[in-house]
Each structure stands twice: as C-alpha cells, then as structure tokens.
BALOBA-1460 file (C-alpha; in Angstrom, 3 decimals):
// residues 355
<rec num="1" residu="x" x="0.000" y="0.000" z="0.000"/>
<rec num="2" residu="x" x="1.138" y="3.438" z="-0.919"/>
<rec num="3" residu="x" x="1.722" y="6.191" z="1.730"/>
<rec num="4" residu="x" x="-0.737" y="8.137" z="-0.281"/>
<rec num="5" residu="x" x="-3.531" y="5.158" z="0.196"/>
<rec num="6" residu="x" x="-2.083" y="4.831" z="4.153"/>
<rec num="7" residu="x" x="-3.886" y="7.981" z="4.969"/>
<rec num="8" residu="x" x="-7.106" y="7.603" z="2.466"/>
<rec num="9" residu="x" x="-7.618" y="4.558" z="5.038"/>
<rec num="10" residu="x" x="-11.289" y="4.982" z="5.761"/>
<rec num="11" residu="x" x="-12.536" y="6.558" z="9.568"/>
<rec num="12" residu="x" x="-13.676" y="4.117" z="11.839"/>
<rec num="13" residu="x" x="-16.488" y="6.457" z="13.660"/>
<rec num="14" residu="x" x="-17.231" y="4.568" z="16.114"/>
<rec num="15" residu="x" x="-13.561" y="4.221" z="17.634"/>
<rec num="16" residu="x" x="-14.274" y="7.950" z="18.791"/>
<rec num="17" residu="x" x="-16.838" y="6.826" z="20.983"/>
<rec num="18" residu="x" x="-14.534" y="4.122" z="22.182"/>
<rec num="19" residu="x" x="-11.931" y="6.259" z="23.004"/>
<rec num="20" residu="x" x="-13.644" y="9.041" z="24.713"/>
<rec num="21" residu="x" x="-14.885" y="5.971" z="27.312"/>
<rec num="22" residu="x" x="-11.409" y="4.877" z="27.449"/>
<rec num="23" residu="x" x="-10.179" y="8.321" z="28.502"/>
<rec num="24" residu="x" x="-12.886" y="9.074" z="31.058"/>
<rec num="25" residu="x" x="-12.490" y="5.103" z="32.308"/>
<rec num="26" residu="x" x="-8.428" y="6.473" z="32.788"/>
<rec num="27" residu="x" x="-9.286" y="9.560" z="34.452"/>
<rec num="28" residu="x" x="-11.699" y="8.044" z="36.898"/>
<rec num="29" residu="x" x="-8.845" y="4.966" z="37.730"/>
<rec num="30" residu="x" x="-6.632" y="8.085" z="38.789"/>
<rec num="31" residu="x" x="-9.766" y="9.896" z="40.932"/>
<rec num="32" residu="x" x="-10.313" y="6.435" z="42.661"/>
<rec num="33" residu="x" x="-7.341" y="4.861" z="43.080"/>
<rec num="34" residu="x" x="-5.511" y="6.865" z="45.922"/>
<rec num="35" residu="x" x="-8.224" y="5.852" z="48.644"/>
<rec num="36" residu="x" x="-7.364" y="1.883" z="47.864"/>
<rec num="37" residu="x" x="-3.980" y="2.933" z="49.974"/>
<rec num="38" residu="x" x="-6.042" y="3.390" z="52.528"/>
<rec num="39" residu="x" x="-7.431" y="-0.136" z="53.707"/>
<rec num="40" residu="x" x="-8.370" y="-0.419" z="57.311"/>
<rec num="41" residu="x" x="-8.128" y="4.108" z="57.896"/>
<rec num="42" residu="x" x="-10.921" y="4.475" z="56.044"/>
<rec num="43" residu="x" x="-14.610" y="3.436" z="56.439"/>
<rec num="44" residu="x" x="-14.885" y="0.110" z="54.432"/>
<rec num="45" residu="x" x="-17.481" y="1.283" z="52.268"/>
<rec num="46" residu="x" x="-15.431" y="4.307" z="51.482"/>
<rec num="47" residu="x" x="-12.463" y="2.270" z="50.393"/>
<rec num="48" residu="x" x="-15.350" y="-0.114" z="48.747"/>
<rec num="49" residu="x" x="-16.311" y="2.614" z="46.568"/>
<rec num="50" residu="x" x="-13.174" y="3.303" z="45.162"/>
<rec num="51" residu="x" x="-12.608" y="-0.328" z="44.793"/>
<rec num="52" residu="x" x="-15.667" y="-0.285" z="42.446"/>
<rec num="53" residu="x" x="-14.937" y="2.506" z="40.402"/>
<rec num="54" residu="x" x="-11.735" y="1.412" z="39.639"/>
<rec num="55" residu="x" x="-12.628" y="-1.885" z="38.746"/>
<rec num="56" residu="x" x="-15.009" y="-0.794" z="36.684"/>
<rec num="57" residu="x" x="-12.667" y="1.819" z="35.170"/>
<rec num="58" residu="x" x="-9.882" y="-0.929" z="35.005"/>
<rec num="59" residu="x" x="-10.671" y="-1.805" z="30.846"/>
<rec num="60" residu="x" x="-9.570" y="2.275" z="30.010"/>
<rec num="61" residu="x" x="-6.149" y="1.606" z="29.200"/>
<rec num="62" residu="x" x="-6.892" y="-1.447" z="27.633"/>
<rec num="63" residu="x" x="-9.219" y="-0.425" z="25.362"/>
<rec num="64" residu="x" x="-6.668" y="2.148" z="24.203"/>
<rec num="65" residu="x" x="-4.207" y="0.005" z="23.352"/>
<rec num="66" residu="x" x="-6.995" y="-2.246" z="21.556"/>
<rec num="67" residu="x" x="-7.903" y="0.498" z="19.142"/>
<rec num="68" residu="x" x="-4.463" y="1.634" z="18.371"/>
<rec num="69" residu="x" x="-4.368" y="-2.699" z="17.036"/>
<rec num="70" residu="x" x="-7.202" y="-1.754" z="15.015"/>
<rec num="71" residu="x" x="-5.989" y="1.079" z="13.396"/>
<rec num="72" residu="x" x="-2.340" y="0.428" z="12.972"/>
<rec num="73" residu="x" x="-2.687" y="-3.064" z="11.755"/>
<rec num="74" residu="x" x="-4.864" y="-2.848" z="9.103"/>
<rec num="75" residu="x" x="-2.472" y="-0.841" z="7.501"/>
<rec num="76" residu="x" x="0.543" y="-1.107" z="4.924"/>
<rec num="77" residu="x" x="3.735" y="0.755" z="5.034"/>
<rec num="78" residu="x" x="7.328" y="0.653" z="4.691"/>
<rec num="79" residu="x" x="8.623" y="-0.005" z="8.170"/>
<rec num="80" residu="x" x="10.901" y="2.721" z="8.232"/>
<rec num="81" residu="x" x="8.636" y="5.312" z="6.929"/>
<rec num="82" residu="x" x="6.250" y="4.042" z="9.878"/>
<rec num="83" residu="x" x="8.567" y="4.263" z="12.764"/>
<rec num="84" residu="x" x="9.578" y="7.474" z="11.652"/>
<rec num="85" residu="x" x="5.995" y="8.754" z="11.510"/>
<rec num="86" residu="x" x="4.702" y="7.755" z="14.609"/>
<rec num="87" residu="x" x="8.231" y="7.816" z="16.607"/>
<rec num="88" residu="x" x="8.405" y="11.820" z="15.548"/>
<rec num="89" residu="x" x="4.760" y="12.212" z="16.625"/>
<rec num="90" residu="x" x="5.191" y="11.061" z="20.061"/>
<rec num="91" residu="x" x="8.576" y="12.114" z="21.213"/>
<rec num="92" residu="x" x="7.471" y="16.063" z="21.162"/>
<rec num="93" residu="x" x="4.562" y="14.933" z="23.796"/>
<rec num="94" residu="x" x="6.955" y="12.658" z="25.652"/>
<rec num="95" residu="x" x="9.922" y="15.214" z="26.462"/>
<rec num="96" residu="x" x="7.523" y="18.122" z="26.967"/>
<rec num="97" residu="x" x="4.954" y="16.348" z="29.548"/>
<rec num="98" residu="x" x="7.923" y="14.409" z="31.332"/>
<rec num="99" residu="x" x="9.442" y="17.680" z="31.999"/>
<rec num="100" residu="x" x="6.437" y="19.041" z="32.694"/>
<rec num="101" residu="x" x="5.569" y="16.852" z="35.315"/>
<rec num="102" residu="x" x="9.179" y="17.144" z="36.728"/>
<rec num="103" residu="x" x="8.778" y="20.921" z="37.304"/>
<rec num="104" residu="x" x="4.848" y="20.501" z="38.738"/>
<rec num="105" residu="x" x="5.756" y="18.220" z="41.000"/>
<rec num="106" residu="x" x="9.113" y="19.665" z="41.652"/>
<rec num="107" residu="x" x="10.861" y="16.637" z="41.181"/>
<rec num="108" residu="x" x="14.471" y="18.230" z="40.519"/>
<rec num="109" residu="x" x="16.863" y="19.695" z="42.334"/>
<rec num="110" residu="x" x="15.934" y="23.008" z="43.908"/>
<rec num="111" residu="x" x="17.854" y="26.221" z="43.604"/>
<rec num="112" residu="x" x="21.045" y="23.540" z="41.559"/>
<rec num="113" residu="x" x="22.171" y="25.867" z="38.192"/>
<rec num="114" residu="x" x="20.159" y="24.848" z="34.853"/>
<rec num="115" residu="x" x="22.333" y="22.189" z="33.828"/>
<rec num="116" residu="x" x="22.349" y="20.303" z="36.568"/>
<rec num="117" residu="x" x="18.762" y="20.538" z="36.751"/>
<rec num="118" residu="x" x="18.617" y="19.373" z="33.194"/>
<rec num="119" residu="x" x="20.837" y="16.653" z="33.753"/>
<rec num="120" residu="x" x="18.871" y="15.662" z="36.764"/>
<rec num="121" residu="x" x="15.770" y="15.212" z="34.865"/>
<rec num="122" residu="x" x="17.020" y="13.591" z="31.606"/>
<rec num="123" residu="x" x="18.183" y="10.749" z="34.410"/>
<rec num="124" residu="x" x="15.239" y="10.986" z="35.986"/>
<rec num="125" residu="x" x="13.240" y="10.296" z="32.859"/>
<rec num="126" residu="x" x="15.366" y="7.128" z="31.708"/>
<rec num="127" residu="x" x="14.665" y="5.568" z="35.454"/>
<rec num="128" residu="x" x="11.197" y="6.177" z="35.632"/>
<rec num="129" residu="x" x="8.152" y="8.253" z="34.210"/>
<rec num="130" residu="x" x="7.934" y="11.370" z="35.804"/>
<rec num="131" residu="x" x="4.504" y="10.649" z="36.429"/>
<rec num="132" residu="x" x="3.245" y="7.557" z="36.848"/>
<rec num="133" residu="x" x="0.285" y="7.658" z="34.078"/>
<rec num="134" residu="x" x="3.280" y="8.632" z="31.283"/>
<rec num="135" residu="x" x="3.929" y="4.660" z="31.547"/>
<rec num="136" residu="x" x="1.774" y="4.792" z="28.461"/>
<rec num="137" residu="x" x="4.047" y="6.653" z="26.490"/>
<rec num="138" residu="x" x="6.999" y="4.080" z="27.324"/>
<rec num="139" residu="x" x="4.735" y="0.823" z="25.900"/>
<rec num="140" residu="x" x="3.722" y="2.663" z="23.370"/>
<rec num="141" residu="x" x="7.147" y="3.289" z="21.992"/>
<rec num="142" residu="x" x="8.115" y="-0.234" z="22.969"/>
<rec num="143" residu="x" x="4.566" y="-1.512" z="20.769"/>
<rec num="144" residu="x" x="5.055" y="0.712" z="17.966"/>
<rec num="145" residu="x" x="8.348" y="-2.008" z="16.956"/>
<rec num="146" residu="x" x="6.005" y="-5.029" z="17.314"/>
<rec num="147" residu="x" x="3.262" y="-3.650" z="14.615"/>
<rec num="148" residu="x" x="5.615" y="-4.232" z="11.443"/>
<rec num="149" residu="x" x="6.108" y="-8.054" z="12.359"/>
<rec num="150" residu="x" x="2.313" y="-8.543" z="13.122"/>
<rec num="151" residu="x" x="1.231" y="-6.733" z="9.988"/>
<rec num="152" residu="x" x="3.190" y="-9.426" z="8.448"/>
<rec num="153" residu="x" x="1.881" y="-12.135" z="10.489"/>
<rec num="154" residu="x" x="-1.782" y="-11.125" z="9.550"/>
<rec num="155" residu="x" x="-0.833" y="-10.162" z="5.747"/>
<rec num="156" residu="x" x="-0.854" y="-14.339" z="5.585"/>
<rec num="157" residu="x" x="-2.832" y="-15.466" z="8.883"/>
<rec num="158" residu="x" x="-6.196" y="-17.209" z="8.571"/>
<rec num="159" residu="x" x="-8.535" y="-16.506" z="11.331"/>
<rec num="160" residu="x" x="-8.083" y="-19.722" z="12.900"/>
<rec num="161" residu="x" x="-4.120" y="-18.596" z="13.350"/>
<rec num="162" residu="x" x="-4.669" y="-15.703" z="14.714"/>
<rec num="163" residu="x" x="-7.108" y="-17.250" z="17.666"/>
<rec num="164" residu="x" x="-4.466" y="-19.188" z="18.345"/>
<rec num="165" residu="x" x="-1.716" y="-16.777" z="18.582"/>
<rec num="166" residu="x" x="-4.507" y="-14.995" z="21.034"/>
<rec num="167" residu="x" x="-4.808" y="-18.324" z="22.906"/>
<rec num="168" residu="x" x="-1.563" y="-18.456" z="22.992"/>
<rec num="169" residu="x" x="-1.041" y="-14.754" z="24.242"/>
<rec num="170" residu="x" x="-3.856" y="-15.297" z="26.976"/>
<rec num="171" residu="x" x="-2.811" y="-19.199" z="28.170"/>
<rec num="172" residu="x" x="1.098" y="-18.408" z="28.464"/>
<rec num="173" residu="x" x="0.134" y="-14.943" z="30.653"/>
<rec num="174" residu="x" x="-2.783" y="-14.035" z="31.977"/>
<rec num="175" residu="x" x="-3.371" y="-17.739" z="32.473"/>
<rec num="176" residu="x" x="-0.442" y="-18.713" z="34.298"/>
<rec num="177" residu="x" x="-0.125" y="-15.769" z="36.363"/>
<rec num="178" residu="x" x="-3.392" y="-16.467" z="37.684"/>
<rec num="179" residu="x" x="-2.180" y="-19.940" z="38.419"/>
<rec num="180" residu="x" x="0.726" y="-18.653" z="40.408"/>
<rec num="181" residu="x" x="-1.548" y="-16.723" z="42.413"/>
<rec num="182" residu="x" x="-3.908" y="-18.937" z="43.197"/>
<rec num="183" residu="x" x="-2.251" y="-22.279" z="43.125"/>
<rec num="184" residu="x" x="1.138" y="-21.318" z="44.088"/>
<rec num="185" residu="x" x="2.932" y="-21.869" z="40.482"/>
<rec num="186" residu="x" x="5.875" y="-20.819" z="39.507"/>
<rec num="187" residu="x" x="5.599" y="-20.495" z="35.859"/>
<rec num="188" residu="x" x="5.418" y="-17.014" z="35.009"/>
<rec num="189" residu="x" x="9.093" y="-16.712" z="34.835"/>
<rec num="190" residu="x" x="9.503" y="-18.714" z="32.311"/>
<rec num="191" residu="x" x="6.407" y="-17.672" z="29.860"/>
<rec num="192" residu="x" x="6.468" y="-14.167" z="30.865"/>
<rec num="193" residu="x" x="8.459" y="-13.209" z="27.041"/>
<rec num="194" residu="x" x="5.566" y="-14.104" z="25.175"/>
<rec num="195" residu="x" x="2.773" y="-12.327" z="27.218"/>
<rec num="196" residu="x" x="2.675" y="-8.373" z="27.186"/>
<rec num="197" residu="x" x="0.618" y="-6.098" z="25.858"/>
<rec num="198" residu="x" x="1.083" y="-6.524" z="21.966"/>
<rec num="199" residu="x" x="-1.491" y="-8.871" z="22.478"/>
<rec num="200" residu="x" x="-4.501" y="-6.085" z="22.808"/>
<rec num="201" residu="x" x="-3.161" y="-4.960" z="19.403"/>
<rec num="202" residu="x" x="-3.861" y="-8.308" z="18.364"/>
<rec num="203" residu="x" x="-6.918" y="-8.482" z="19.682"/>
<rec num="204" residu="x" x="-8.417" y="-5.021" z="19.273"/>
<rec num="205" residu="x" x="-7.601" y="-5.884" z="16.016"/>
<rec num="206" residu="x" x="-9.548" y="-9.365" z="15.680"/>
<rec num="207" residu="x" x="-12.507" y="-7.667" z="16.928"/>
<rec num="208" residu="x" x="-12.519" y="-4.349" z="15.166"/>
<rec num="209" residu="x" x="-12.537" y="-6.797" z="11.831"/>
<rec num="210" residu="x" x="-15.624" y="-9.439" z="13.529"/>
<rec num="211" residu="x" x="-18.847" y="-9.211" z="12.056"/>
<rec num="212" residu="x" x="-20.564" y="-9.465" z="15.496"/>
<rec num="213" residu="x" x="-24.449" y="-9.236" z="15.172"/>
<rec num="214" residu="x" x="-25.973" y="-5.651" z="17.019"/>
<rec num="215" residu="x" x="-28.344" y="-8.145" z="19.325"/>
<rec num="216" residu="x" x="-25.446" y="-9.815" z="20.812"/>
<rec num="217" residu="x" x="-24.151" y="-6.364" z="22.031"/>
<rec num="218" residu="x" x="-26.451" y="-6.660" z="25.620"/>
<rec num="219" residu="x" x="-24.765" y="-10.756" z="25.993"/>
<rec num="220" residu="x" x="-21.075" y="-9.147" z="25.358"/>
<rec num="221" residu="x" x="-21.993" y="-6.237" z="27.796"/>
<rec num="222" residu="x" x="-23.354" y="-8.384" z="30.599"/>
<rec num="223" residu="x" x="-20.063" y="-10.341" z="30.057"/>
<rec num="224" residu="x" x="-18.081" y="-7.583" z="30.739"/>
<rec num="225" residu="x" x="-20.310" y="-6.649" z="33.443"/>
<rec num="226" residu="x" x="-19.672" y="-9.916" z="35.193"/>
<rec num="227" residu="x" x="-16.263" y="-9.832" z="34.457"/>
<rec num="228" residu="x" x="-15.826" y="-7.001" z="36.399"/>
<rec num="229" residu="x" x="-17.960" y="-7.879" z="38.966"/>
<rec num="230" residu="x" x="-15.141" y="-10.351" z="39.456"/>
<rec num="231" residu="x" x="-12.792" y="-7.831" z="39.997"/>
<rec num="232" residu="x" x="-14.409" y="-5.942" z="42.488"/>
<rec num="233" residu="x" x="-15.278" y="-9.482" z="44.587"/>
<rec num="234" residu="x" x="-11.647" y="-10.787" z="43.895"/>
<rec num="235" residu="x" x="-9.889" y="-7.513" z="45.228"/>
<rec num="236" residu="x" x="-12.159" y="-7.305" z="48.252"/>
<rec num="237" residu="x" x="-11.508" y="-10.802" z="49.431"/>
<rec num="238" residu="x" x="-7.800" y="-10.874" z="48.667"/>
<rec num="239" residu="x" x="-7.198" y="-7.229" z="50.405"/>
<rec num="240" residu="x" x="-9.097" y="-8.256" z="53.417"/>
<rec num="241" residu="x" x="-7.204" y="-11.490" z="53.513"/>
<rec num="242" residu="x" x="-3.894" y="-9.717" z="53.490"/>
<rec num="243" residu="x" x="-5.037" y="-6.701" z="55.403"/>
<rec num="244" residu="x" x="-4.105" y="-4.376" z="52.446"/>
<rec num="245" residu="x" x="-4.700" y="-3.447" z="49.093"/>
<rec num="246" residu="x" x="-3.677" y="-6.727" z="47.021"/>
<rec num="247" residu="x" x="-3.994" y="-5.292" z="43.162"/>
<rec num="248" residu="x" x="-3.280" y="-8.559" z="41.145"/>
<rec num="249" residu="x" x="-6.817" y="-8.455" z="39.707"/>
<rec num="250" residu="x" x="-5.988" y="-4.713" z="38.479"/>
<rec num="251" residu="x" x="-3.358" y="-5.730" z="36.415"/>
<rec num="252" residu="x" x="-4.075" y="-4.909" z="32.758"/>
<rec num="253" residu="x" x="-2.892" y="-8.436" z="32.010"/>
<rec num="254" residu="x" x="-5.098" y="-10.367" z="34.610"/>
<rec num="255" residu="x" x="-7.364" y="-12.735" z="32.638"/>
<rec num="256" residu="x" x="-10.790" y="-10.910" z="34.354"/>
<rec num="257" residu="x" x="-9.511" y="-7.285" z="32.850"/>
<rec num="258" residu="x" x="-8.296" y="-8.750" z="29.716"/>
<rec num="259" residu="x" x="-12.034" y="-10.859" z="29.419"/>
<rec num="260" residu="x" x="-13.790" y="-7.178" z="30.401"/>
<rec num="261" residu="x" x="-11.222" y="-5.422" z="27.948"/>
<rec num="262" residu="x" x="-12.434" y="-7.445" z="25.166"/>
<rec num="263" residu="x" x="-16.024" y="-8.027" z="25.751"/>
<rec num="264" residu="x" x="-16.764" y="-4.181" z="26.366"/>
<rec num="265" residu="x" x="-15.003" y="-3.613" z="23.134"/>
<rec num="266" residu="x" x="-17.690" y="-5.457" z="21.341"/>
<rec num="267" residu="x" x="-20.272" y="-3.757" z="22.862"/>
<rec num="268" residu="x" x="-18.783" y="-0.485" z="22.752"/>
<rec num="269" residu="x" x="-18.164" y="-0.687" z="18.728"/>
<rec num="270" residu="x" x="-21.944" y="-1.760" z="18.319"/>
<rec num="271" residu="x" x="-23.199" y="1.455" z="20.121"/>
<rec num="272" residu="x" x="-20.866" y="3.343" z="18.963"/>
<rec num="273" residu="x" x="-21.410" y="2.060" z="15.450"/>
<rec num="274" residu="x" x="-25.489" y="3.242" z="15.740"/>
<rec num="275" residu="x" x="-24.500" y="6.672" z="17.764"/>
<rec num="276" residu="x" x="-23.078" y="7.906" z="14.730"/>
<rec num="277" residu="x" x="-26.160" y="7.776" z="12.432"/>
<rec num="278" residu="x" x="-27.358" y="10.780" z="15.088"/>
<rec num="279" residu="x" x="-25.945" y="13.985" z="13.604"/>
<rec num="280" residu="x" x="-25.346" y="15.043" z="17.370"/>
<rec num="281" residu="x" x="-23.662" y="12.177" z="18.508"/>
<rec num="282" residu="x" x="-21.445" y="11.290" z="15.559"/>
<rec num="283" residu="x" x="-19.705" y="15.730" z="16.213"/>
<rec num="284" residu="x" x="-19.742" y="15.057" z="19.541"/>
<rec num="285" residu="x" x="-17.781" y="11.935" z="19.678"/>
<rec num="286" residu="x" x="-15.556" y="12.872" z="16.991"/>
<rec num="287" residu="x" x="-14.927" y="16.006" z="19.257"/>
<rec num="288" residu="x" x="-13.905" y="13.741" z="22.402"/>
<rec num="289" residu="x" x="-12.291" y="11.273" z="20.866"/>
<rec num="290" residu="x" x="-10.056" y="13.406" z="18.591"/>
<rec num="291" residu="x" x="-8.940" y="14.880" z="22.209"/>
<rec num="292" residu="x" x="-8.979" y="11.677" z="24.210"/>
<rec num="293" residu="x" x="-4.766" y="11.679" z="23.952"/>
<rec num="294" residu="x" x="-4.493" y="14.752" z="25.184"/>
<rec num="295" residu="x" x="-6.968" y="14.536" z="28.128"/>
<rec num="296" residu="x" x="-5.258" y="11.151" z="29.119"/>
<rec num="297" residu="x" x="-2.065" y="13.315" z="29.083"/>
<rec num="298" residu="x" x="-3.135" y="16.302" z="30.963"/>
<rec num="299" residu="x" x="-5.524" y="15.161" z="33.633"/>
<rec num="300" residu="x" x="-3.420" y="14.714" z="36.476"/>
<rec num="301" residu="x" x="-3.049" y="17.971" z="36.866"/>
<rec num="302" residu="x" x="-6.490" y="18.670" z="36.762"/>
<rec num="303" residu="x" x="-7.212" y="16.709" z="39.232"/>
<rec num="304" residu="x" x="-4.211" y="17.658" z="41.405"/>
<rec num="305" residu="x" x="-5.629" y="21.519" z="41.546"/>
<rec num="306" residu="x" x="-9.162" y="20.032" z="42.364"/>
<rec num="307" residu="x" x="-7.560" y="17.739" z="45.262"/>
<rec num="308" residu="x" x="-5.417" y="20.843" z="46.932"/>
<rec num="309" residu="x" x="-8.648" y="23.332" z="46.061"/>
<rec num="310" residu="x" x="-6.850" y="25.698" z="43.804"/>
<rec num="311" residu="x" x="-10.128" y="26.446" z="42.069"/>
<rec num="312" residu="x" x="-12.032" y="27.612" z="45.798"/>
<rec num="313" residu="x" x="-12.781" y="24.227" z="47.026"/>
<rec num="314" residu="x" x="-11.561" y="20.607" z="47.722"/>
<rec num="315" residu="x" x="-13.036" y="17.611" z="45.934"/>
<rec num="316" residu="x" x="-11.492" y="14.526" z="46.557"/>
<rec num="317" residu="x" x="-12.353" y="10.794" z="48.307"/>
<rec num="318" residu="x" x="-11.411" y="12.929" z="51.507"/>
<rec num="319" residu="x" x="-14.136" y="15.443" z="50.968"/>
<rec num="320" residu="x" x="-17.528" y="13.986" z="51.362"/>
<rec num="321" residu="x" x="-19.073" y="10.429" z="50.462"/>
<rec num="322" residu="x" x="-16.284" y="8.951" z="47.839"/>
<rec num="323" residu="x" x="-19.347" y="6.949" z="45.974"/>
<rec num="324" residu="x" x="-20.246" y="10.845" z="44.530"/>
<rec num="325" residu="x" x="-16.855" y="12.683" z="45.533"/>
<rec num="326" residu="x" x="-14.855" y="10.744" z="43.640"/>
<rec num="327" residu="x" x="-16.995" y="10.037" z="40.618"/>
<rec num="328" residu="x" x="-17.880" y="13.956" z="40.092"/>
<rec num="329" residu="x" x="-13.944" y="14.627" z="40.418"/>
<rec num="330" residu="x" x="-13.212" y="12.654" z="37.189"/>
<rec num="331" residu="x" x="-16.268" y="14.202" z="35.709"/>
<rec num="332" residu="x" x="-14.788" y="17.684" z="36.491"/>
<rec num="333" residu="x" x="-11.392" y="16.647" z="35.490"/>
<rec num="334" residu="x" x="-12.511" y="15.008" z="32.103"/>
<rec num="335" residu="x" x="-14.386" y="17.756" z="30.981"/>
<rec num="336" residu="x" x="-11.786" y="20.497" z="32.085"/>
<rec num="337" residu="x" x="-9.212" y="18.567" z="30.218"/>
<rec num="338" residu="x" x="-11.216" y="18.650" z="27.257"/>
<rec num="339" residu="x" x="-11.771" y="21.993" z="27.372"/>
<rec num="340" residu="x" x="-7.644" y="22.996" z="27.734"/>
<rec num="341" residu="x" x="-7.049" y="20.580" z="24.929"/>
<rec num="342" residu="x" x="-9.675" y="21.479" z="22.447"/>
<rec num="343" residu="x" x="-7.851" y="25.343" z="22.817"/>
<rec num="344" residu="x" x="-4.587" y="23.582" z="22.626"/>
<rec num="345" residu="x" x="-5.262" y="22.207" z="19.391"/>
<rec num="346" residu="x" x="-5.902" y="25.454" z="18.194"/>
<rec num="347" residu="x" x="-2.866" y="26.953" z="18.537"/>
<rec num="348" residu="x" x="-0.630" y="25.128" z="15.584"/>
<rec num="349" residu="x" x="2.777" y="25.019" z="18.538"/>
<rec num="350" residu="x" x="0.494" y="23.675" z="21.032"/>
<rec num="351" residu="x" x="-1.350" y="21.361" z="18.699"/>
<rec num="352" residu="x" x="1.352" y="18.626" z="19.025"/>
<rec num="353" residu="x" x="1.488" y="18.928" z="22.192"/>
<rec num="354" residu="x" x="-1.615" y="17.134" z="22.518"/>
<rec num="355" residu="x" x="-1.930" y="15.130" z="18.821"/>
C-alpha cells in the first residue's frame, strides 16, 4: 500500500466513541485509586467505593491500546517510513509532559544551576516516568516495533491462526499468572516473554474486523459486566485477607480485565457504530475522541488543583461520600481537560502537544 492510500484509510467512527470511554475510564482509575492505599483508615465502604470505580474503570487503558491494534494493523507501510511517523509524533509529547511533570511536581533539584537541573531530569526520565500515568508513552514506543512483524503475520494469517496466537497470548500470561496466584505456580518466569501487551493490538484488532451481530451487544456487555464484577469481589476478598490493598486483579494483564477489555469492546463498537447515524452524537464523539490523547495526558493535573482546592474548594475521596466525591472529580477533570485541549489544538505550537 502506498503512503498516499495509508492515509485515504477509511474513519472508523465509532472508535471515537470508544476512546472518549477509554479516557474518562483512565481519568476516573486516577480519581479512585488513591483511597485503595487506605485499607483499614478508612470506612470500608469508602475504600469499597473506590474499589468499584476502579474496577469498573480498570478496561480504560486497555481499550486504548486495543484500538491503536485496530488502526495500525490494518495498515501497509514501509517499516521505516512508519517508525519514523509515529516515533516523531510522540517524542514532542513525551519530552515536553515528562518535563512538565518534573517541574509541577518539583521533582528536581531546587535552587542547583540549569544544567544540573537538566541533567537531573534527563536521568530521571530514563529511570522512571515522571509521572506515573506517562507509563503509556513508554509501551507505546516499545509496541510501535512489534506492529511491522504482526502486519506481516496477519498479511498471511487465517482466522483460525490468529485465535491461536490470542490463545496463545492469553494461556502463556494471563493464564499462568493467575495460576501462580492462586495455586502457588511458579511459571510465570519462564512464559512471561511471550505475554505483554502486543497482544490487545492483536486483539483489538480481531474484533474491530468481527462481524458481530448488534443483538449480541447486551450478551457481550453483561459479560463484561460480570467480568468485572469479578474484579471488584476478587480484590475485596484478597485485600481483606492480606489486610491491604492486594492489586493482582488490576493488572491490565489479569485474565478478568483482559475478558472485560475485550467483551466491552464489542459492545462499545456496536453502540458506537449506531451513535453515529445521530448527527449530534457522531460531532460530539468525533470532538472527544479526537482529544482523548491529550486529556489522558493532561488530567493529572487537573485533578491535582481540584484535590489541593486551587479552584475555591476541595473535591477529593477525603471530601464527602467517595461513591459521589470521587466520581464527580473525574467528571470535572474530564471535561476540564477537554476543554484545555480542544484550545490547545488550536494553537498550531500547542497542537502537538496534545496530537
């Protein structure tokens, strides 16, 4: 495929509905997850509540990475030219918000000369993200390198062989490592080079490409319901058993979030899918989801000034009931975000900032 046909590559509509769920699903996992800290100086139905909404939340960066399979992988392109494309378009983002997050949360050395600052942070940034959501930006730079071999996988896979690369994916990771934690093995080790997420490329890419009847959407969505109920039950009993927060059934690669991952992204692309025949909808969706990178990107901060009150008052799990506190914080914080992006994307410097 030409680059010229790469970008006459038809608009999926419906994975702007998709996204803009997955970027309020990440906000509210930051709004809730603080409080799960907390086990046993907090109310239980306070630390409850954030254990719901972040279990419920849990499929957001999932179904991220799930669309960028069913985008990227559908295409053709020289390998090189590709890389180059989408390395450029994310390293602006990357060295801007890493410093940016550096300096906000004063994460350097104080009243040290520039340079030493500088050199400070450039360490600081190869260790670890300087903020713990920018994680993102490190697998996706990391993913980006496994597209070109699964484009060629998939330019000669059947259906059949690409289930079984996803059984594969799921029985020699999410599989095992459920094994080891509830039977003790020690596998994971040993398997853990062919699990990761390249396999929600994969399979956001299976499913974007399914011809999955509308009337099976409520089945898939009850699916995902009850896989998440399992979450919520699973991190209860686990945390009370250990007398803190135990977070194995958070993991983007447990089998109940992967399960929930994929079953809400058959639902979601159904509704989405009819949304867009409603003039309304179809802007408004477009609108999020062309911002949904940026607002995954910027939110912290958003809901850093709400937490300290910058803005005249306090909303956090500490103010208030956290079953409304913490659900109309991410609310706030999504649609400030928005708002700060959409005006960043106005401004042709600031546009990339946020692409």
């Amino acid at each position: 495929m030409s680059e010229k046909t790469v970008d006459q590559v038809e608009h999926l509509y419906w994975i702007d509905f998709v996204r803009t769920v997955g970027a309020f699903f990440v906000v509210l996992v930051h709004a809730s997850f603080f409080i799960l800290y907390l086990w046993g100086e907090v109310p239980e139905s306070h630390w409850m509540a954030g254990n719901v909404y972040d279990s419920i939340a849990r499929v957001g960066v999932p179904l991220f990475l799930m669309i960028s399979g069913a985008l990227l992988l559908r295409k053709e392109e020289n390998i090189f030219f590709f890389l180059k494309k989408r390395l450029i378009k994310i390293i602006l983002p990357f060295v801007f918000w890493s410093i940016f997050y550096l300096w906000w949360r004063q994460n350097y050395p104080v009243g040290a000369k520039f340079s030493s600052i500088a050199i400070s942070m450039f360490v600081s940034v190869l260790k670890v993200p300087a903020s713990d959501h920018l994680w993102f930006l490190y697998a996706l730079v990391v993913l980006y390198f496994f597209v070109p071999p699964l484009r060629l996988m998939l330019s000669r896979a059947k259906e059949r062989d690409i289930i079984y690369i996803l059984l594969l994916w799921l029985s020699m990771g999410p599989l095992v490592q459920l094994l080891q934690k509830l039977f003790s093995f020690a596998l994971t080790s040993h398997f853990h080079f062919i699990s990761g997420y390249w396999g929600y490329l994969l399979l956001g890419y299976w499913l974007s490409i399914k011809k999955i009847p509308i009337k099976n959407t409520i089945f898939f969505f009850v699916a995902g319901s009850l896989c998440t109920l399992a979450t919520i039950w699973l991190t209860y009993i686990f945390s009370l058993t250990n007398a803190h927060l135990d977070g194995f059934f958070y993991d983007y690669l447990s089998l109940n979030v992967v399960f929930a991952s994929g079953f809400f992204f058959i639902s979601l692309k159904s509704i989405g899918e009819k949304l867009y025949k409603e003039k309304f909808w179809g802007k408004f969706f477009f609108a999020h989801g062309g911002a949904s990178f940026g607002i995954y990107l910027i939110h912290p901060v958003i809901l850093d000034i709400l937490q300290r009150g910058k803005l005249g008052f306090r909303l956090s799990f500490r103010v208030g009931n956290p079953w409304y506190t913490i659900s109309l914080a991410a609310l706030l914080a999504y649609a400030f975000s928005f708002v700060i992006v959409v005006g960043m994307r106005k401004i042709p410097v600031l546009k990339k900032l946020v692409p």
